[in-house]
BAMI-499959 format. One line per field, with one value per residue (C-alpha): residue in one letter; y, z, x. Coordinates in pm, whole numbers, plus 50000, padded with zeros to 5 digits. Last residue first. Layout:
type <- a,...
y <- Y,...
z <- Z,...
x <- X,...
//
This chain:
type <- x,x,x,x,x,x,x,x,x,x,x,x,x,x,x,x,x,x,x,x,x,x,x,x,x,x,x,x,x,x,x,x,x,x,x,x,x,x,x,x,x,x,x,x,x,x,x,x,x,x,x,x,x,x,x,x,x,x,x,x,x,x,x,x,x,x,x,x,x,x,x,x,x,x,x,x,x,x,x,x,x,x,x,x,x,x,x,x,x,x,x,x,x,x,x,x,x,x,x,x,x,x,x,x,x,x,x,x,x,x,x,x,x,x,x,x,x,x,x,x,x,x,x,x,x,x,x,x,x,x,x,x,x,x,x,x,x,x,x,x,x,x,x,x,x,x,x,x,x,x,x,x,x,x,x,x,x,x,x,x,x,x,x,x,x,x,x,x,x,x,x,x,x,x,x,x,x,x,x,x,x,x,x,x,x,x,x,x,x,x,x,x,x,x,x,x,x,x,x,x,x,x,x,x,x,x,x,x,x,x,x,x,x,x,x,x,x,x,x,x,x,x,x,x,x,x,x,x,x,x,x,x,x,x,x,x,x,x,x,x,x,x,x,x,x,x,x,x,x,x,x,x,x,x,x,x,x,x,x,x,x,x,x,x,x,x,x,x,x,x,x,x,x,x,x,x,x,x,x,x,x,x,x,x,x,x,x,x,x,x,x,x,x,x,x,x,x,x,x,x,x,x,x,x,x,x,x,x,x,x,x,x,x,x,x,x,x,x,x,x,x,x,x,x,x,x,x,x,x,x,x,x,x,x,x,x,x,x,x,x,x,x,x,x,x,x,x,x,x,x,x,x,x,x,x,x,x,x,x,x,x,x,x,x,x,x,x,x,x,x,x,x,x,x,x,x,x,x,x,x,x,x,x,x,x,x,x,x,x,x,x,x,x,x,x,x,x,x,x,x,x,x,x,x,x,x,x,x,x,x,x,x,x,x,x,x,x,x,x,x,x,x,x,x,x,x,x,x,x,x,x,x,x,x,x,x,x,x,x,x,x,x,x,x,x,x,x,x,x,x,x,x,x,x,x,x,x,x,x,x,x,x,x,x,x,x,x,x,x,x,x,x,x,x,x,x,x,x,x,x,x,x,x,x,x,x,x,x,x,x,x,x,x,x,x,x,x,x,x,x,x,x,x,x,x,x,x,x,x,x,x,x,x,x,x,x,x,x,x,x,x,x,x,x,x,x,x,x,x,x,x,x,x,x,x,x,x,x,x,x,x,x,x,x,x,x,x,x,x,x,x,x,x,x,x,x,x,x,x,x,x,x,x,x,x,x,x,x,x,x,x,x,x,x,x,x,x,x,x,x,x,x,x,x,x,x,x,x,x,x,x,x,x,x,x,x,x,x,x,x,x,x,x,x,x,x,x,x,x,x,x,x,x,x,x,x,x,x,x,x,x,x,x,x,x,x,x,x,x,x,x,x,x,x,x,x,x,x,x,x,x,x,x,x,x,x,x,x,x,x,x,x,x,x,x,x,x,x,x,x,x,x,x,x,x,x,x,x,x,x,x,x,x,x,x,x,x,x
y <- 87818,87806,87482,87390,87092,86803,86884,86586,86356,86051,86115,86165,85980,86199,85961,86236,86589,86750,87083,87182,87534,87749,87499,87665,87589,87324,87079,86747,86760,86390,86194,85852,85531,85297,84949,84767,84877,85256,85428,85763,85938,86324,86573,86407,86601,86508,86866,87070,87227,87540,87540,87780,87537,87199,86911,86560,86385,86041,85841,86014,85778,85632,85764,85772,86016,86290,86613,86843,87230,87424,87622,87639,87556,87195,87007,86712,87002,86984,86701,86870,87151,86898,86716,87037,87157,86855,86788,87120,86974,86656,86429,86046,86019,85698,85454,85189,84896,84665,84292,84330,84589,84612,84917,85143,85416,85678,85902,85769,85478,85239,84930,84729,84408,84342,84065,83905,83916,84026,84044,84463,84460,84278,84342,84183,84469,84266,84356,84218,84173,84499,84466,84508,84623,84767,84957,85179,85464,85634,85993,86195,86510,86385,86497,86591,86200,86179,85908,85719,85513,85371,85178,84819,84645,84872,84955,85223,85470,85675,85789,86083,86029,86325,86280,86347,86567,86465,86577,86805,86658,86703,86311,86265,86215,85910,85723,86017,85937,86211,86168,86314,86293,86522,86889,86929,87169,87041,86740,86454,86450,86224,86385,86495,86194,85947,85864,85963,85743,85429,85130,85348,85567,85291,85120,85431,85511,85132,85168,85490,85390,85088,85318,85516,85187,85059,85351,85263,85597,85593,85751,85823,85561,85561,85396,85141,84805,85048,85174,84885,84649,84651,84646,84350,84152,84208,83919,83706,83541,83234,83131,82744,82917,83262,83442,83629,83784,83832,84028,83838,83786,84091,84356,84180,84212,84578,84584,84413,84656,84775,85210,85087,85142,84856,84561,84366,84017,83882,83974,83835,83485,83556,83667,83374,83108,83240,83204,82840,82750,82881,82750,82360,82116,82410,82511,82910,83096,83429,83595,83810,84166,84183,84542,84397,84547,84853,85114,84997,84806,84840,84556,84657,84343,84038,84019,83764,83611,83293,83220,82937,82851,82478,82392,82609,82732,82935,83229,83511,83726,84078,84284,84557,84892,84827,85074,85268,85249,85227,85117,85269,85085,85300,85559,85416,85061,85215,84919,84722,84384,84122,83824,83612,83253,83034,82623,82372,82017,81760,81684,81363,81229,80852,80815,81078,80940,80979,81125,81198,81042,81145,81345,81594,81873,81608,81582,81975,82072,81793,81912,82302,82168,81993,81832,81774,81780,82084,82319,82231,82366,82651,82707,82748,83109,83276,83042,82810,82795,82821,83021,82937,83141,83184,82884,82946,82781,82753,82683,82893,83185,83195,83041,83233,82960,82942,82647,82640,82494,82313,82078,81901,82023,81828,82130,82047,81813,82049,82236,81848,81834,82136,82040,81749,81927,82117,81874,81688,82004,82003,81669,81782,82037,82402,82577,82595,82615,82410,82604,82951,83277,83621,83921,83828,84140,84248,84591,84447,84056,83864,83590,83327,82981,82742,82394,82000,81890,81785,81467,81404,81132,81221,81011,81360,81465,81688,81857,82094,82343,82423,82809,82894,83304,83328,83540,83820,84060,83901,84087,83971,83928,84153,84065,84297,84338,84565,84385,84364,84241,84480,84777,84676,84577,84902,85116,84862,84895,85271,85285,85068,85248,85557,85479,85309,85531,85733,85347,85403,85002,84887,84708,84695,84531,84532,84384,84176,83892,83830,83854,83836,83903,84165,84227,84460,84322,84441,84618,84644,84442,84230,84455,84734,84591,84438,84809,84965,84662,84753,85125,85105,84932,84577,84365,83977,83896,83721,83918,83808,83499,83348,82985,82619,82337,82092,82010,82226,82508,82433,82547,82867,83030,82935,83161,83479,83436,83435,83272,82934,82866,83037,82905,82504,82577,82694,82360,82325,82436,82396,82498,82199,82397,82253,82622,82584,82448,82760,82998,82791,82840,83259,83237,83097,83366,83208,83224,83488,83782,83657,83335,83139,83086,82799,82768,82388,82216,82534,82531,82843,83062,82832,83032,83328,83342,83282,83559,83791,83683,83631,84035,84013,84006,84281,84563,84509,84479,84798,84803,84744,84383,84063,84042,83628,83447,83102,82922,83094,83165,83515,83599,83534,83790,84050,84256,84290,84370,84723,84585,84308,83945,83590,83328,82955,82680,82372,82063,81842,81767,81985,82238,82265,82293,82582,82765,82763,82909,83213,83280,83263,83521,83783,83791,83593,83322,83053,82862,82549,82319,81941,81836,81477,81395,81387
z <- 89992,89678,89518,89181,88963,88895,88866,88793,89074,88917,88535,88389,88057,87991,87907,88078,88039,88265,88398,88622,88741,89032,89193,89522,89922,90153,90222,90152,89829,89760,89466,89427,89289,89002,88992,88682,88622,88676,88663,88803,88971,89037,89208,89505,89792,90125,90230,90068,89722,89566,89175,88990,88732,88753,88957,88909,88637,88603,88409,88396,88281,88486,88708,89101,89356,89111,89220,89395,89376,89652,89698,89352,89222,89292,89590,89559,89759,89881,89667,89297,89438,89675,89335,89139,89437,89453,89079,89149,89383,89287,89472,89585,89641,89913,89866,90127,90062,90388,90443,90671,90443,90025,89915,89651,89561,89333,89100,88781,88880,89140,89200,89569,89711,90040,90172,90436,90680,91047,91265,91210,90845,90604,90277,89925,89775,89532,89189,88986,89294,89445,89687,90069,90401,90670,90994,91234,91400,91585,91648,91950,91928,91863,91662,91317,91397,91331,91151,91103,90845,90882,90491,90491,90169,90058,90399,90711,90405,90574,90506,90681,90738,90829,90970,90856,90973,90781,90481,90472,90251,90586,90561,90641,90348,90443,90100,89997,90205,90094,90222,90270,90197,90329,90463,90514,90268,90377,90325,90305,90056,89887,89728,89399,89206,89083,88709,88578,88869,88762,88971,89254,89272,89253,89543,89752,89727,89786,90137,90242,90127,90343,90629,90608,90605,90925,91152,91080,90893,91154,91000,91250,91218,90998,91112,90872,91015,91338,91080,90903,91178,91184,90755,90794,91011,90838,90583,90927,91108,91189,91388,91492,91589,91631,91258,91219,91567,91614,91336,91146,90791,90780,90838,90543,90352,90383,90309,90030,89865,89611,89495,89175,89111,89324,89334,89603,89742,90032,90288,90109,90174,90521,90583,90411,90616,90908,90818,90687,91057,91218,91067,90981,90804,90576,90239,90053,89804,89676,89431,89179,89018,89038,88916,88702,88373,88152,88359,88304,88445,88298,88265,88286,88576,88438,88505,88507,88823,89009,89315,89511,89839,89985,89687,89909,89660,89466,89716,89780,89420,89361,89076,88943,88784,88749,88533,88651,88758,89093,89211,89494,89781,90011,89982,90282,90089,89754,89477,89262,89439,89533,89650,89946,89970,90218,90221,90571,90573,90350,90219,90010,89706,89696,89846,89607,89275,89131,88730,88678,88347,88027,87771,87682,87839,88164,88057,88021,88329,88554,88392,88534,88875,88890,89220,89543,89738,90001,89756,89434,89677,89783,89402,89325,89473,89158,89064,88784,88646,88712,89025,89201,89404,89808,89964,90320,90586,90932,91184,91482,91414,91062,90749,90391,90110,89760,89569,89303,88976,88769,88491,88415,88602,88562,88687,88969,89064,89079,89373,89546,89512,89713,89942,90011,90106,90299,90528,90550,90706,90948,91039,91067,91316,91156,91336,91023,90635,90476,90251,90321,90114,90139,89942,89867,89658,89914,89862,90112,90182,90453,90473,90169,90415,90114,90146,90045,89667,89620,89358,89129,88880,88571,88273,88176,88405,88735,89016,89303,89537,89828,89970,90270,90364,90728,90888,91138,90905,90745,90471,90411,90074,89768,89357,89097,88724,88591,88305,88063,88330,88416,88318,88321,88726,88832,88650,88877,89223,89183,89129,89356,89655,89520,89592,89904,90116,90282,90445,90605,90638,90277,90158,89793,89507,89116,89102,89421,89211,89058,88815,88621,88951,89054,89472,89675,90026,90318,90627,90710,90705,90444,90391,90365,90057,89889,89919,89823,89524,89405,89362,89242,88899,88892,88876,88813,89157,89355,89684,90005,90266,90181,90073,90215,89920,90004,89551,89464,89692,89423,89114,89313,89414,89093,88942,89166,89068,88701,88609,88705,88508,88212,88288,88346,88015,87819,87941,88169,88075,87834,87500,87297,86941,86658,86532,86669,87003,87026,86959,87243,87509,87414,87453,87806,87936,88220,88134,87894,88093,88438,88475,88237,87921,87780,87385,87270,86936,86793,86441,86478,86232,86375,86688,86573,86395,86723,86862,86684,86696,87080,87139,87484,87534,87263,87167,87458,87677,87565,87441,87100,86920,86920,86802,86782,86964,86922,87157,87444,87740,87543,87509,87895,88007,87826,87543,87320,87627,87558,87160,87290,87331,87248,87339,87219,87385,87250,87464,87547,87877,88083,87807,87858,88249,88203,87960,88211,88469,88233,88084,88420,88575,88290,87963,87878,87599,87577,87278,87358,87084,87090,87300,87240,87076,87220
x <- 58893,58999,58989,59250,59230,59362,59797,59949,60131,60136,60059,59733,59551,59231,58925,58644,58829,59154,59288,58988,59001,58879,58661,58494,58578,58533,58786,59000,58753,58717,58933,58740,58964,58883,59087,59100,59534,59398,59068,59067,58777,58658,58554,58337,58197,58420,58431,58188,58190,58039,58130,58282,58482,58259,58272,58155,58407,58470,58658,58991,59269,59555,59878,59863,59781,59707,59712,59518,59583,59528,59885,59898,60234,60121,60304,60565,60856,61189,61239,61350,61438,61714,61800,61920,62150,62299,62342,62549,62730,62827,62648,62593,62241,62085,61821,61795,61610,61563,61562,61853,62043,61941,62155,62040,62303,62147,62443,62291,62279,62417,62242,62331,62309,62526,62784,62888,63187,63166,63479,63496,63247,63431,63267,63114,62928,62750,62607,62875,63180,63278,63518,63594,63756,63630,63711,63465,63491,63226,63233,63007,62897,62587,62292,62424,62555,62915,63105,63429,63551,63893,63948,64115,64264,64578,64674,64438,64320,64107,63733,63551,63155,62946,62578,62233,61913,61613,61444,61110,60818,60637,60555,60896,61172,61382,61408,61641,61881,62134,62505,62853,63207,63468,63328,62920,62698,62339,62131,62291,62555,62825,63165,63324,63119,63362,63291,63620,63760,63594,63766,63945,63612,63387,63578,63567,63213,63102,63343,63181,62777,62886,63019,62699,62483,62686,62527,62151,61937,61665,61294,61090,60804,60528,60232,60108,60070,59903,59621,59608,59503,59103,59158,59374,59152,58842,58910,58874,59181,59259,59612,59674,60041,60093,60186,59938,59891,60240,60332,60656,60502,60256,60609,60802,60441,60470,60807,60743,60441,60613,60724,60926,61338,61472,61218,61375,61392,61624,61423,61140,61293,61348,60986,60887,61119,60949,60609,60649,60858,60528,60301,60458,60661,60777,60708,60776,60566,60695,60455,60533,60518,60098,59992,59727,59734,59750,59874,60279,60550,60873,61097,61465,61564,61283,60913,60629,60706,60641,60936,60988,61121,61145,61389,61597,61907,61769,61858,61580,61541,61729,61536,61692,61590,61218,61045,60747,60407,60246,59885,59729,59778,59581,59838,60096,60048,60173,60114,60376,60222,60405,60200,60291,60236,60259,60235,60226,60361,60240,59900,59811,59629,59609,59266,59151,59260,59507,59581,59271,59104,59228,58995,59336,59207,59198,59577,59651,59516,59664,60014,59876,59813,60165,60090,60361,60047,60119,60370,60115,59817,60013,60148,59745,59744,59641,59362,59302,58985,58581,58634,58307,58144,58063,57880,57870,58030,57951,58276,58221,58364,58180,58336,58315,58333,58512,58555,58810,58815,59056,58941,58570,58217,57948,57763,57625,57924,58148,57893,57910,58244,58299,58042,58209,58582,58361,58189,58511,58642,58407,58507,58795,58811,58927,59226,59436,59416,59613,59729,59799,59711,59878,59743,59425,59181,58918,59042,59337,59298,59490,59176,59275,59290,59331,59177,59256,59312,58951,58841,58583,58529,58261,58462,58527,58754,58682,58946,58856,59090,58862,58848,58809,58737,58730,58445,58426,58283,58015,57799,57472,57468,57381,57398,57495,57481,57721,57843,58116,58379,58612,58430,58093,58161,58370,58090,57847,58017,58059,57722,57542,57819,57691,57309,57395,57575,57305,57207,57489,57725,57776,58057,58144,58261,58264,58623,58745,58891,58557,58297,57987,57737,57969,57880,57747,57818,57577,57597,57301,56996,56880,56536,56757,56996,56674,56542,56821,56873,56516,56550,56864,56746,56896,56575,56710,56708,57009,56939,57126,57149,57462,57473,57486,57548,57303,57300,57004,57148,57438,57226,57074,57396,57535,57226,57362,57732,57666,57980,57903,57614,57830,58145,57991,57811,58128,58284,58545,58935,59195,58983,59122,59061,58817,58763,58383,58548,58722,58471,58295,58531,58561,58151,58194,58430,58608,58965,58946,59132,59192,59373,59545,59366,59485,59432,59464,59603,59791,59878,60016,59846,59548,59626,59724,59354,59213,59385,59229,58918,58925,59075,59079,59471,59514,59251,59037,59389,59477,59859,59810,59785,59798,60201,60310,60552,60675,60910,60807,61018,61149,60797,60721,60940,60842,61007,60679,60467,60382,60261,60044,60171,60092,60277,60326,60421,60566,60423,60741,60581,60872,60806,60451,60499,60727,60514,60228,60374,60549,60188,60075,60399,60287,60062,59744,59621,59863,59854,59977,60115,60123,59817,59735,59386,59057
//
């Protein structure tokens, strides 16, 4: 094959923005693609070439294969990579490209295709020693047969996408009067994301690990692995933290897997990235899984561990060359973590969130030990279209426990200010005990065991020193923009002096919490005397502090402590990022005041039992009817949002008044649904 000179990179987000860095450190000119909503992305402005796909819809834009194939030779481009997700393992997209004489940077369309069908990969590597699941790879698919497959298995049982992946098209079974709608939901999912609903069923396995191997081919038929990933922290059996090496495993079993890895490749002549993916009983048996026929999200683990460019090895086996090592010469160093950021509500099931993203704040660049892959910039807005992934933090240490603290400092220092995220959540993952103890596994069950302590919400403590920052950032804007100053800051009642609203501290009532007055001195022209009451003490703490506003820094001298804070002010809203925490507080006029606390005091519908929406998408589903007679738990209605589809239940018996929307309705968070009287 000839040398790759233009990349035309086939996806959106922090790939696109992966794989544009590695072209331009190889002098490769990349090339991005880019539907209308993402016309101001990140990635574009990387690119050196850009080109319009088309609307918004990713049918209509990122999967749009004749379409972009005409960009392409627009272009001139040698090779189309794929990225992950979207085209990256659709066979027929690999040979449209080879038809057009275009380096298709990934394995063959036949590897995809035996690969892709989950339930005939099963059946290749069992050919190969490879151990597998026990389940049902048939070819019937009418519910009938896969309840009584699913029975004659034994319960519970995993429903899963034969066509896909990534947690798409999948279920878990346990009540045998949960089948049918599981074998729905599972297969509407399924056609959705992947344009099928064919399903296979294993035995599910709830104390297991889930291993996966990293895997390289070229086409002179040499092999090599790039060690393990332990991928078990999963929510909606999508991974949310992934580790590499994975720990606690004895190496000779390890061996084991690393050649049954190869050996699944192998089946398939396999050439380029793939990954290996095996579920691992307590006591060290591994079954055969899938086979990710590309690169995978969590690859920077493997790249943190080896020192690799993944994406370099890519493009040179694309290319026809031989790999670059081989496997004696490959190493592992040290321990890799990384953490994906998710715009997602982890108190609401983690829902995904919309919105536009006010600032971002990133850990220091200064560790070459910490990295950060994102698709986003400060102004970005993220919308319903796509995955709701913001970025991933990935961090390397010489070992566990070092790894796991250096990435709950590093996303300490990270923020998303303006979008509901899952950080905290992950803040509070990346120092629990159990997780973070050293020679730690856990199974893929181990988050959904723990999720009801992880997310217990706490009485809501507004800490002293955030008051006298909100103090000193209120008196430095006023000195620097006094036709700006608001007359005063709020909590949540009329108080003398200055006063404060933290809004991020509503209760679960929808009721805000009590607050305390702060009065500011002048002590000289650099130090301010700050001193606060709690609503519930008599009691008034002073404190002094001096400081400026630097950018988006509120640089300060806190009594003998100096350091500095990140904050965005707008539009009267005063973010402050404290210890690892974002704290979102109103400074008031009064009527703005008064406007904000209607605005708060209640999320509800006018009708006292309306539902609303508890996250924005389209309507896909529709089972109740005006005037019908519903039971608790019976199921109104579903909403399909950035490839995830989630159930709305009746919270309680009663009858349906009114239903506001139709089948392919786009609703906002918090719509109005429809109304049940009881």
């Amino acid at each position: 094959m000839k040398a790759i000179k233009k990349i035309l990179i086939a996806n959106r987000g922090e790939i696109a923005c992966r794989i544009i860095q590695t072209a331009k450190k190889l002098n490769i000119i990349p090339i991005a693609i880019y539907s209308e909503a993402d016309k101001n992305a990140l990635f574009v402005k990387l690119a050196q070439e850009a080109y319009l796909v088309g609307p918004a819809p990713s049918k209509e834009s990122y999967l749009n294969t004749r379409r972009i194939i005409e960009i392409a030779k627009l272009a001139k481009a040698d090779a189309i990579h794929p990225g992950y997700g979207f085209l990256s393992e659709n066979p027929d997209f690999a040979d449209l490209c080879k038809s057009h004489k275009i380096i298709f940077i990934g394995p063959s369309s036949d590897a995809i295709r035996k690969m892709g069908i989950k339930h005939e990969a099963k059946k290749i590597v069992q050919t190969y020693g490879v151990p597998t699941i026990p389940g049902y790879l048939g070819e019937k698919q009418d519910d009938i047969t896969l309840k009584k497959e699913a029975m004659l298995i034994g319960l519970p049982v995993l429903l899963k996408a034969s066509y896909g992946g990534g947690g798409k098209g999948m279920r878990i079974v346990y009540q045998e009067s949960d089948i049918k709608e599981s074998i729905r939901s599972a297969k509407t999912e399924s056609l959705k994301s992947f344009g099928h609903d064919d399903l296979l069923i294993e035995k599910y396995l709830p104390e297991s690990r889930h291993i996966e191997v990293q895997i390289f081919g070229d086409t002179q038929g040499n092999f090599v692995h790039l060690y393990d990933r332990d991928c078990s922290l999963q929510r909606r059996h999508q991974k949310i933290i992934e580790e590499a090496p994975a720990q606690n495993i004895p190496k000779e079993t390890k061996e084991e897997l690393y050649q049954a890895a190869i050996n699944a490749a192998r089946s398939v002549k396999y050439v380029g990235a793939g990954t290996i993916e095996f579920l691992m009983t307590p006591d060290h048996h591994f079954y055969f899984m899938e086979m990710n026929t590309r690169l995978q999200v969590e690859h920077p683990v493997t790249e943190m561990i080896t020192g690799l460019d993944l994406v370099e090895w890519q493009i040179r086996v694309a290319e026809g060359k031989a790999l670059p090592l081989t496997q004696a010469q490959i190493t592992c160093q040290g321990v890799a973590i990384e953490a994906r950021i998710y715009a997602e509500d982890p108190k609401q099931q983690f829902l995904p969130t919309t919105g536009k993203i006010k600032q971002i704040i990133w850990p220091s660049s200064s560790d070459k030990n910490i990295r950060v892959d994102t698709g986003y910039d400060t102004g970005d807005a993220v919308q319903i279209y796509y995955d709701p992934l913001l970025a991933k933090i990935i961090v390397h240490a010489k070992d566990r426990q070092l790894a796991y603290h250096k990435l709950n400092h590093a996303l300490t220092q990270t923020a998303f200010i303006g979008l509901t995220n899952n950080i905290e959540f992950l803040q509070d993952l990346t120092q629990h005990a159990e997780i973070i103890k050293r020679d730690n596994c856990l199974s893929t069950n181990w988050l959904t065991e723990n999720l009801p302590s992880l997310l217990t919400i706490h009485p809501p403590v507004m800490p002293d020193e955030l008051f006298v920052l909100a103090g000193l950032f209120y008196h430095q804007y006023k000195k620097n923009s006094p036709s700006e100053a608001c007359s005063g800051f709020r909590l949540n009642r009329p108080l003398p002096i200055f006063e404060l609203i933290p809004i991020a501290y509503v209760n679960a009532s929808k009721k805000t919490q009590d607050c305390s007055i702060i009065k500011i001195f002048d002590l000289d022209e650099n130090t301010l005397e700050i001193s606060i009451r709690s609503a519930t003490s008599i009691e008034e703490k002073t404190w002094h502090i001096s400081g400026l506003i630097k950018k988006n820094q509120l640089i300060f001298k806190l009594e003998k402590i100096e350091t500095s804070v990140y904050f965005l002010f707008d539009k009267h809203v005063l973010c402050l990022l404290w210890k690892g925490k974002l704290y979102e507080m109103h400074l008031l006029t009064e009527s703005y005041y008064h406007h904000h606390s209607r605005q708060y005091a209640s999320h509800s519908s006018d009708h006292a039992n309306g539902l609303q929406a508890p996250m924005p998408g389209m309507i896909s589903q529709i089972w109740a009817m005006p005037n019908q007679v519903i039971q608790k738990g019976d199921k109104l209605l579903a909403i399909e949002a950035m490839k995830m589809e989630h159930i709305i239940t009746a919270p309680y018996a009663g009858t349906i008044e009114q239903i506001y929307f139709s089948v392919g309705d786009q609703v906002a968070q918090g719509a109005d649904l429809l109304v049940i009287t009881q």
